[in-house]
N, C-alpha and C positions, 0 to 999 in steps of 0.2 A: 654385342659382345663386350662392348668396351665395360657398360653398366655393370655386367655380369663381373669383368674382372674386380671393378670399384667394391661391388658385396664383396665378391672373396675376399679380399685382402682385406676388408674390414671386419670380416669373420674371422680371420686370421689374428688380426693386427688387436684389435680392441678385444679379444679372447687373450692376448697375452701367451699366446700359448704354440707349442709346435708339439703336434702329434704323434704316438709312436702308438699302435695298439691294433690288434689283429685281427679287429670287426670293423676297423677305419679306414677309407679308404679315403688318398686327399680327392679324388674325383666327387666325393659327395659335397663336399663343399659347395664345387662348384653345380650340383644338384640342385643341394638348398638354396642358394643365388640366384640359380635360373628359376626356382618356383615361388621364390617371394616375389621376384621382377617381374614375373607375369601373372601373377594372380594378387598381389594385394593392392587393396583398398582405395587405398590413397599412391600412387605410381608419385604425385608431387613432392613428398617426402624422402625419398631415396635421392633426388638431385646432390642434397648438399654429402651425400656422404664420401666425396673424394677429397673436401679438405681435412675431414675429420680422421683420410686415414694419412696424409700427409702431418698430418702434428703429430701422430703417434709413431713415424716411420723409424725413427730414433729408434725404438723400443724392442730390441733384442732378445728379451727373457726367454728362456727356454723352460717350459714344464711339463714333465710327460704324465699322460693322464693314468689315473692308476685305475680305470673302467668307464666301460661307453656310459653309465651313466651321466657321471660325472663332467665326461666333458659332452654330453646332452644340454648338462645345464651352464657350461659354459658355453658351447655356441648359443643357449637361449636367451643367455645373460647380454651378451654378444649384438645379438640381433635388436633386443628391445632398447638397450641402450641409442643406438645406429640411428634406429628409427623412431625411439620413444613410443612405444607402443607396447603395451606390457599384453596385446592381445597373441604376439607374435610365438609363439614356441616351439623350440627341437628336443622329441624326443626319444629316448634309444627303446624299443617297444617289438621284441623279437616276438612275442607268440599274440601280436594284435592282430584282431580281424574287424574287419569295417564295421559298422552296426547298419545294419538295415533298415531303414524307416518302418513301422509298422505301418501297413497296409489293410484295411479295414473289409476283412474277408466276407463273404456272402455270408449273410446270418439269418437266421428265421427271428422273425418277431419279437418274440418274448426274449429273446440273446440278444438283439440290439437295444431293446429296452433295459436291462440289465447293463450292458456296455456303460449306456448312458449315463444310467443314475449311479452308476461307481468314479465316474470322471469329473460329473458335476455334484455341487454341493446347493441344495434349496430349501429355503426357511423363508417364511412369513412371519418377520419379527410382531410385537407390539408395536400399536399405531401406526397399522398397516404399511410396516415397511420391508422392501424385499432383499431377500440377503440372495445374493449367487456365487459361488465358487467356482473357478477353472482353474483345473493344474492343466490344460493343455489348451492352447489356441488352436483351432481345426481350422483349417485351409478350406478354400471353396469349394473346392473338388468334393471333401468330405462332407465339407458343410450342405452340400446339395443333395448329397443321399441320405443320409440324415435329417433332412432338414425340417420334412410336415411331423417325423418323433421329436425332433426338439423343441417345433411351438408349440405341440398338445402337452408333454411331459415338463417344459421348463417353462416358456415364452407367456405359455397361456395363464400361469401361474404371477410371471413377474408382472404382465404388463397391468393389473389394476390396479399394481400399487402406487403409494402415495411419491416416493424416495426410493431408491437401491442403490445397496451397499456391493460394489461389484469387489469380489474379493480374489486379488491377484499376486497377494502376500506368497504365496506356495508353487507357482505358473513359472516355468525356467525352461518351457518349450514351446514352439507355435509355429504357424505356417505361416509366412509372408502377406499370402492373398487373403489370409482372415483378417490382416490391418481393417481395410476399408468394409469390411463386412462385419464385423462388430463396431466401428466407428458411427455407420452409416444408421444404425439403430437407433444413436440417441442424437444425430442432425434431423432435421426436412428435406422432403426430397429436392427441394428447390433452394436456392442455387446450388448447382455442386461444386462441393468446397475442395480445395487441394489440399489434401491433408499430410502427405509425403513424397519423396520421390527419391527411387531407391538406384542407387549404380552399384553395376555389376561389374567387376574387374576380368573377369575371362571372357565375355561376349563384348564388354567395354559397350555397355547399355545403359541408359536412364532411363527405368520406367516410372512417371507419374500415377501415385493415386490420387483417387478423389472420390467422395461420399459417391453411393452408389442411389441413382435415382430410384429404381426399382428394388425391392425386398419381398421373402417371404412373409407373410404375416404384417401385422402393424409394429410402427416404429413405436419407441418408446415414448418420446415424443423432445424438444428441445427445451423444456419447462422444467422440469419434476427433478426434483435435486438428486443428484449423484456421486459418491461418494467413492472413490478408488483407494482400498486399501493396498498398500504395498510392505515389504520385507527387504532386508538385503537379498534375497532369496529370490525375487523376482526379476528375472533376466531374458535378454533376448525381446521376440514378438513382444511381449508382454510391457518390455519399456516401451516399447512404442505408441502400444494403444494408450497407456498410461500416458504420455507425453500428448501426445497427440488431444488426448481429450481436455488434459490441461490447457494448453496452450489454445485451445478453441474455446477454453472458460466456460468447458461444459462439462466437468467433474472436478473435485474436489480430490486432490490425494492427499491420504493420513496414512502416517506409519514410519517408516525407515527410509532412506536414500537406498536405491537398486543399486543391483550388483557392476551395470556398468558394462552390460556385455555387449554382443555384434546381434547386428540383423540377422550377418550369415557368416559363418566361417566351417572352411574346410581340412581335411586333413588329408596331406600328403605323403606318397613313401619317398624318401628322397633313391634315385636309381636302383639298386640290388640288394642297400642295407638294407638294415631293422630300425635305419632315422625313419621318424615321421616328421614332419615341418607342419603346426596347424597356423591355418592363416586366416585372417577376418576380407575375406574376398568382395564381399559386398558392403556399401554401407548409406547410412539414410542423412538425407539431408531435409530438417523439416523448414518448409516452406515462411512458416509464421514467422520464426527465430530464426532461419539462418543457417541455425546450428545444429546439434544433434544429442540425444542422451546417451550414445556408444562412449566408451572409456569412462566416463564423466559419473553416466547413474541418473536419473530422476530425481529430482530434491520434491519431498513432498511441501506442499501449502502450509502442514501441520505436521510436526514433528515429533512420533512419538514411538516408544518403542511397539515392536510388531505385538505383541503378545496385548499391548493396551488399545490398539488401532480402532478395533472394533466397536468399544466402548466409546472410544473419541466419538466416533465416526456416529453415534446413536446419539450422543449428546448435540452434534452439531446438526442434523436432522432434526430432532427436536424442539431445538432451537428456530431454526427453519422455518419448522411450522408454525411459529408464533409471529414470526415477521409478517404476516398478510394485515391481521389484527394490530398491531402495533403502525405499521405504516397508515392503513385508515385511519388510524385512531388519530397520527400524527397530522394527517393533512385536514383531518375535521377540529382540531385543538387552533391550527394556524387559519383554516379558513373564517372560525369564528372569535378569533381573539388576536391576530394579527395585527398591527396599528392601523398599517394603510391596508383598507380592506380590499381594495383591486388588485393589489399583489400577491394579499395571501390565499385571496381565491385561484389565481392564477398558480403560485406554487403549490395549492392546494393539490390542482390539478396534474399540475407536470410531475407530482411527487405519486401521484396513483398509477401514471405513465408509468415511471420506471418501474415500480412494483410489477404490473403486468409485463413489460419487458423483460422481466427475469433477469435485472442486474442484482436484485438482492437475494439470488439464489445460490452465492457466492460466498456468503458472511458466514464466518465459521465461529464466531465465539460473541457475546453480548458487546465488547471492547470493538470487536470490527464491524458489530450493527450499528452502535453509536457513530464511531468515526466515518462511515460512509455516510450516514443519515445527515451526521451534521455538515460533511461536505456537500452534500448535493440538496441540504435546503439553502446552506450560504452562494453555492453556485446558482438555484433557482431566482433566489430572491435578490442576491447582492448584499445581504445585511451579515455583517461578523456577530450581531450577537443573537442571532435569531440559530437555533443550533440544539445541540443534546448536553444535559450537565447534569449534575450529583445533586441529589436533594441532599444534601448536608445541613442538620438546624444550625438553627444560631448560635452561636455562643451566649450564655447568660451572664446580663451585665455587672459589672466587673466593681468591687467596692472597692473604689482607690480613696485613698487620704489626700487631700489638698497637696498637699508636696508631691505626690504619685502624679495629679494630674499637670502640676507645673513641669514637670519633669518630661513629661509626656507631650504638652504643646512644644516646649522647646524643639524635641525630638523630629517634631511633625509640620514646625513652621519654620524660616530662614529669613530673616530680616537684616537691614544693612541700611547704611545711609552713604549713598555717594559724593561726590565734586559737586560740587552747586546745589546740593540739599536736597539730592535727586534720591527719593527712596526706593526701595527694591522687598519685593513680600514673595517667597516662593511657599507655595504646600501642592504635595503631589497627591491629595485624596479631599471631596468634599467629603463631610458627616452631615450625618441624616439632622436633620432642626431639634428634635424631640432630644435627642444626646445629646445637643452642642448647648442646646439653652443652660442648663445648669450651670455649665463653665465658661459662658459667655463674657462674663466680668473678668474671668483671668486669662482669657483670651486676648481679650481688651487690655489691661493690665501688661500683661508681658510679650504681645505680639503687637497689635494695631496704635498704641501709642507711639511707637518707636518709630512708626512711620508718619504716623498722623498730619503731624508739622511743617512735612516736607514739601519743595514747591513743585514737585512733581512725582508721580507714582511710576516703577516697574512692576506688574503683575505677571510673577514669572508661572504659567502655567504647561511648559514644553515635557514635564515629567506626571503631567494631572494624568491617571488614567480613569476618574471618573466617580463616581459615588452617588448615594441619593444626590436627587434635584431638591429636595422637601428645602433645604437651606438657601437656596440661587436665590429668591427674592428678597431673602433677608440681608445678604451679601450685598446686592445690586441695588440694594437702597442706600448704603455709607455715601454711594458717587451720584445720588440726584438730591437735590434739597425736599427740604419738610411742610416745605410751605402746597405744594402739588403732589397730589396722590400719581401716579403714572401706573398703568398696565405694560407692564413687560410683556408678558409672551400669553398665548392660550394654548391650555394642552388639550388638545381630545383624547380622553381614555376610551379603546374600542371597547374594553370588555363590556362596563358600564354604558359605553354611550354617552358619557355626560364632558362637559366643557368647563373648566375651571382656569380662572383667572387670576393671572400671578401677577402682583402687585406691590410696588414700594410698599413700606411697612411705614405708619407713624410713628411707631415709638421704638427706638433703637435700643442696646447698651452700649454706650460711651458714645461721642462725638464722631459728625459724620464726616468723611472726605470734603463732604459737596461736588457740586455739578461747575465750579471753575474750574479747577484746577488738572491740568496733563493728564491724561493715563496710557500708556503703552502695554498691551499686553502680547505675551510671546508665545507663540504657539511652535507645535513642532507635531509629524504624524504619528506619536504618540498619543497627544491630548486629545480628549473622547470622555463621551458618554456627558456627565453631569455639565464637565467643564467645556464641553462645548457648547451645550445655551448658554453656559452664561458669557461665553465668548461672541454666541450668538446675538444675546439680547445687546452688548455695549455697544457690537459693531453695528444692529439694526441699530438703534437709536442715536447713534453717533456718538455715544458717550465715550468711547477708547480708540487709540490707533491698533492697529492688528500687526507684529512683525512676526516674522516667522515662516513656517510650513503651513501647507493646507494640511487643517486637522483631521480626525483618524473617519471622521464619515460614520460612527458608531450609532449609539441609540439610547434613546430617554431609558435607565434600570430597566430590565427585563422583570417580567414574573416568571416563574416557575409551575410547570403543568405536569401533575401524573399523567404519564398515557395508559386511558383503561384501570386495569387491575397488575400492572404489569411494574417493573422494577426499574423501568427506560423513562425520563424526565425531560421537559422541554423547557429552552429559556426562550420564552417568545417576548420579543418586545409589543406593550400595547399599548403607549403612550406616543404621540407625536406633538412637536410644533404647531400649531393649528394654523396653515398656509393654504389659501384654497389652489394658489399655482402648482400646488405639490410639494416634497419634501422640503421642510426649512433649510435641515443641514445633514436630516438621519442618511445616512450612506453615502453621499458627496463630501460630507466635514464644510468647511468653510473657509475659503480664500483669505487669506492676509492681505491687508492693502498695501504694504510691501514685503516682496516672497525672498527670503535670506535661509541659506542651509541656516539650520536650527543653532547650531554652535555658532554659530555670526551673529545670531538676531540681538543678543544681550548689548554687545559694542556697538552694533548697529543703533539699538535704542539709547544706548549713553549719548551716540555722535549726537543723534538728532537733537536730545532733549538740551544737550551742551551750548548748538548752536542756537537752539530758541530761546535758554534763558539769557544766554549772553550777549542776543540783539536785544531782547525785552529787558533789559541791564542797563545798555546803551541807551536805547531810549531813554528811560527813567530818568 
């Protein structure tokens, strides 16, 4: 009684209004309060509404309604407010009569066959895909008398196809118990899955579904892509199964956000009026999420308006069907071009894996093949550049005038000379040998001499992200003498299969560092690719201190792979360190001999170098 008073007077109170009119009686009030408090939805929503009518108690207004409609819609205004629930409404409905459920009367043959094909919609698109329409979801009951006419006239037609487009764009009715009977279609019988569970507010029940082990006819199967077009127009049952198949990642919905409606709602008379009160009596809670699509609506995957849904929806199928091809095509490009050939046989494999697993039966546009593709070879492998990219050419080289290119090392080197003649050389890109030789001399000129002199080197490399390697040996010759040829590194190229030796260089331009004199070089987990051999090679040979981060773990330049005949490109690395213990540095990076957040490593490398020269000072 008490709750019952709490609605009234929030009917009352937040209506703003006091009644006079001679279809109104105040006893319906408390009608409509007794039939929201026991029939809706949610019962835990009504709690807070006694403080809500205590802050409005002040509110004295008096307005006399000038017709039941009118204040129809004030009490409905009334109510949703109270409760936030815009499913809730009162209306004044003097010559309503209930609708009857249609009842699906004894028919001969040829008239239930007709029923049929007027309810449902079936086509056998191009490249064998099947289109099915339902404006009405049929319940079990119906669905079992029915049911050997709808696998010979409908079933027997979809199930050979390749894809279906199930189209629920038009579907604003449906029975409960056909949830799990069109769900159950496109699971396995095995395990069974909970797909919903629905309370009922007048029996105050939870019933549990869950895929149904037994069907008539064969399932469609959990593989075969599936396609759920929706509308604003699509409500009720129909959000559900739409939800429902979503959230098990076992259709795709294109089209519009649903209407947002109820599992189930009733309509009541309130006592002897001509009020009716409709109320959302039942409501779903899906197991997967938690939550539900009632008020809210279904948000599709792909968002477009209803009338293009279709179209989407044969594009993304389409598409579909090229992922089988393109994914082999992928795992045969990495298993025979991959650097380290035991891993990329291995992703080879676990990339055919998911294929059959039906995780890429998901990918709705070339943008979401790539991005998955490249995720789940970087998760196979561990490699960041082993992945999907643009085949984009080159750029053709570029005719600068001598000032152009002075202009341009400035731009792309940083030099400085410190306290105690400690020099410091930052650039955040190698270039390829072939491009740099030309301008090597002014290189030399306006970058490397400025440091040349100094009695000890910074090599700030914490913003290198990488660039050909073709220059590293030439590089990593300034810091050993001319007098001994040295082998830095060997690379094994898989593609080729051949082993090439990188090697100080005899003949330089300009003057070398040499092999006395300090070097520190600064790393941070940005520095990768190029600049890590050659961080690699100073630190194997002991020719540099390392401060810094452990670097990015990256990979010798990628090459670039069409896949097939297809518009999908791979950047496979196939060059490695030639280490028989395993990778030199490709996907771990390389420890610093001492590890400083990257913005410390710079002072860090001044302290040291400070205190070496200035005992080597003493000495002297």
């Amino acid at each position: 009684m008490a709750k019952t008073l709490v609605l009234v007077a929030s009917l009352l109170i937040l209506g703003n209004v006091f009644f006079s009119h001679a279809s109104f009686s105040p006893s319906v009030i408390v009608d409509i309060a007794t039939i929201i408090l026991n029939n809706y939805c949610s019962p835990e929503k009504l709690v807070g509404m006694k403080e809500a009518i205590e802050a409005a108690s002040s509110n004295t207004g008096i307005l006399n309604m000038p017709d039941a409609e009118t204040l129809a819609n004030v009490l409905s205004s009334g109510v949703q407010h109270t409760v936030s629930d815009p499913r809730l409404k009162v209306s004044y409905e003097p010559n309503y009569a209930p609708a009857v459920p249609p009842k699906l009367p004894p028919l001969p043959p040829e008239q239930l066959i007709a029923v049929i094909q007027n309810s449902m919609k079936l086509d056998i698109l191009e490249g064998n895909i099947g289109y099915l329409r339902i404006d009405h979801i049929l319940g079990e009951e119906a669905a079992e008398k029915v049911g050997p006419l709808l696998l010979d006239l409908v079933w027997s037609k979809i199930l050979p196809t390749s894809a279906l487009i199930f189209d629920l764009r038009y579907t604003g009715s449906g029975e409960v118990t056909g949830i799990p009977y069109i769900v159950s279609y496109f699971t396995e019988a095995e395990p069974l899955i909970h797909i919903d569970s629905i309370y009922d507010r007048p029996s105050n029940t939870t019933t549990p579904f869950f895929t149904m082990p037994d069907l008539l006819g064969q399932r469609y199967g959990a593989t075969k892509s599936i396609i759920v077009l929706t509308s604003k127009n699509t409500k009720g049952i129909a959000e559900d199964v739409a939800y429902c198949l979503q959230n098990l990642k076992r259709a795709t919905i294109v089209g519009e956000k649903t209407a947002g409606g109820s599992v189930k709602t009733d309509k009541f008379k309130a006592g002897d009026s001509d009020f009716y009160v409709t109320v959302p009596t039942a409501k779903s809670i899906n197991p997967i999420t938690g939550s539900t699509w009632e008020v809210t609506g279904v948000t599709p995957d792909v968002e477009v308006n209803a009338e293009d849904a279709l179209a989407t929806a044969i594009k993304i199928i389409n598409l579909r069907a090229q992922v089988p091809a393109i994914i082999e095509g992928s795992a045969t490009l990495i298993a025979d071009n991959y650097a380290f050939e035991n891993i990329g046989s291995d992703v080879a494999a676990k990339l055919k894996e998911q294929l059959e697993s039906g995780t890429y039966n998901m990918v709705v546009s070339k943008q979401s093949l790539e991005s998955k593709l490249s995720a789940d070879l970087q998760t196979l492998s561990g490699d960041k550049s082993l992945k999907t990219t643009s085949n984009t050419p080159a750029l053709p080289p570029m005719d600068y005038t001598p000032e152009m290119y002075i202009e341009l090392i400035k731009v792309s080197f940083h030099t400085d000379v410190f306290e105690n003649n400690i020099g410091y050389l930052r650039f955040d890109m190698f270039g390829d040998f072939e491009e740099v030789k030309p301008i090597a001399q002014v290189i030399v000129e306006h970058v490397w001499n400025k440091v040349l002199n100094t009695n000890a080197l910074i090599v700030d490399l914490r913003n290198n992200l990488g660039g050909p390697t073709t220059a590293i040996a030439g590089f990593c010759s300034y810091f050993f003498d001319a007098d001994k040829q040295i082998v830095l590194d060997k690379l094994y190229d898989r593609s080729s299969g051949t082993i090439t030796e990188l090697q100080t260089l005899q003949e330089l331009t300009g003057v070398r560092y040499g092999s006395k004199k300090s070097v520190i070089i600064l790393t941070s987990g940005a520095t990768a690719g190029a600049a890590e051999e050659f961080v690699y090679i100073m630190k194997k040979l002991g020719r540099a201190m390392i401060i810094g981060e452990t670097t990015a773990g990256a990979s010798h330049p990628p090459k670039t792979f069409q896949v097939g005949e297809t518009d999908i490109f791979l950047s496979i690395p196939t060059v490695h360190s030639d280490n028989s213990a395993g990778p030199a540095w490709e996907g771990a990076g390389i420890a610093p001999h001492i590890p400083v957040p990257a913005d410390a490593a710079l002072d860090t490398a001044k302290g040291i170098f400070n205190k070496h020269l200035a005992v080597k000072e003493t000495k002297s």
